[in-house]
N, C-alpha and C positions, 0 to 999 in steps of 0.2 A: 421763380419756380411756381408760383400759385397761378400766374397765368396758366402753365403747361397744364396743372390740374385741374384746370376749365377745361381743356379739350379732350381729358381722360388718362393723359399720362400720368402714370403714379397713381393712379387710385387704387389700386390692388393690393398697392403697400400698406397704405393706410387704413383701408376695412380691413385686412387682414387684423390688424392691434384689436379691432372691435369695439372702439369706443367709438358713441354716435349719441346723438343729440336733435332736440328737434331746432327746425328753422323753420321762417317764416318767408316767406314769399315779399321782397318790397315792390319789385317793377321787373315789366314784361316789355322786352322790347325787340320787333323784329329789327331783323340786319335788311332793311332793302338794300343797301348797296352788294348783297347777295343773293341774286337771285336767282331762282330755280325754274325753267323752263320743262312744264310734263305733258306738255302737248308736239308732237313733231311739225307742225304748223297751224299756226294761230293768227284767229282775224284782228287782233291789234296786242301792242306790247304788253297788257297783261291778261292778255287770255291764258290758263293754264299757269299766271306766274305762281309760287311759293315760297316764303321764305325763311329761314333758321331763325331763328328766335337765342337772344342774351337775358338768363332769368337772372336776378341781383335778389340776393336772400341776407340775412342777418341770425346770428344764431347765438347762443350764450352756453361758455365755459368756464366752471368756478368763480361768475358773478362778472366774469367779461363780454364785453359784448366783440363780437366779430362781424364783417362782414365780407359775401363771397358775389362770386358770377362764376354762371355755368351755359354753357354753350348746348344749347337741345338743335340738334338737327330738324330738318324741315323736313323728315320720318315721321318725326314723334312729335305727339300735342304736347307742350312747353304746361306748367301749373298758372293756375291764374292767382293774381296779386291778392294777398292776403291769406293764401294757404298755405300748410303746413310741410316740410320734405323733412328728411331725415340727413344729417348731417353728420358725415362721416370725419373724426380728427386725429389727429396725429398729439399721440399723450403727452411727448414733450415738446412740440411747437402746436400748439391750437389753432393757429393763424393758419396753417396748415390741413386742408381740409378737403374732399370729393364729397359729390354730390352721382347718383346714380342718376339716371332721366328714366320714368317708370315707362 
């Protein structure tokens, strides 16, 4: 289930409760084996490429530590390592958690 809530399913349930927390950003990592082509023709294979980015954050609930990934489309600039998000959690499972992409 926490995977699905990388790609955004379930998050609605979970902000709804309103409990949130800060996280930290540990590693940014593009998906090249997904790539996004935004050019209609290009003079070589990465002309126009782009790719989604896999953010890995860590966040802390009544002295536990957790950790999440979230899935940022190649729309949206992903946070760079070391920065702050807001993490959204579920009161009776913590491990349980959405992340918004600003």
């Amino acid at each position: 289930m926490r995977q699905l809530l990388s790609f955004g399913i379930g998050e609605k349930k979970i902000m709804a409760q309103g409990r949130s927390c800060a996280g930290a950003v540990t590693q940014v990592s593009p998906c090249y084996w997904l790539k996004v082509n935004t050019k209609p023709i290009r003079a070589h294979a990465w002309d126009g490429a782009v790719y989604p980015h896999m953010v890995s954050f860590q966040y802390e609930v009544n002295g536990c530590a957790y950790t999440g990934k979230r899935y940022y489309s190649w729309t949206i600039r992903p946070p760079v390592k070391g920065s702050r998000i807001t993490v959204y959690y579920d009161e009776k499972d913590p491990s349980r958690y959405a992340v918004l992409p600003k």
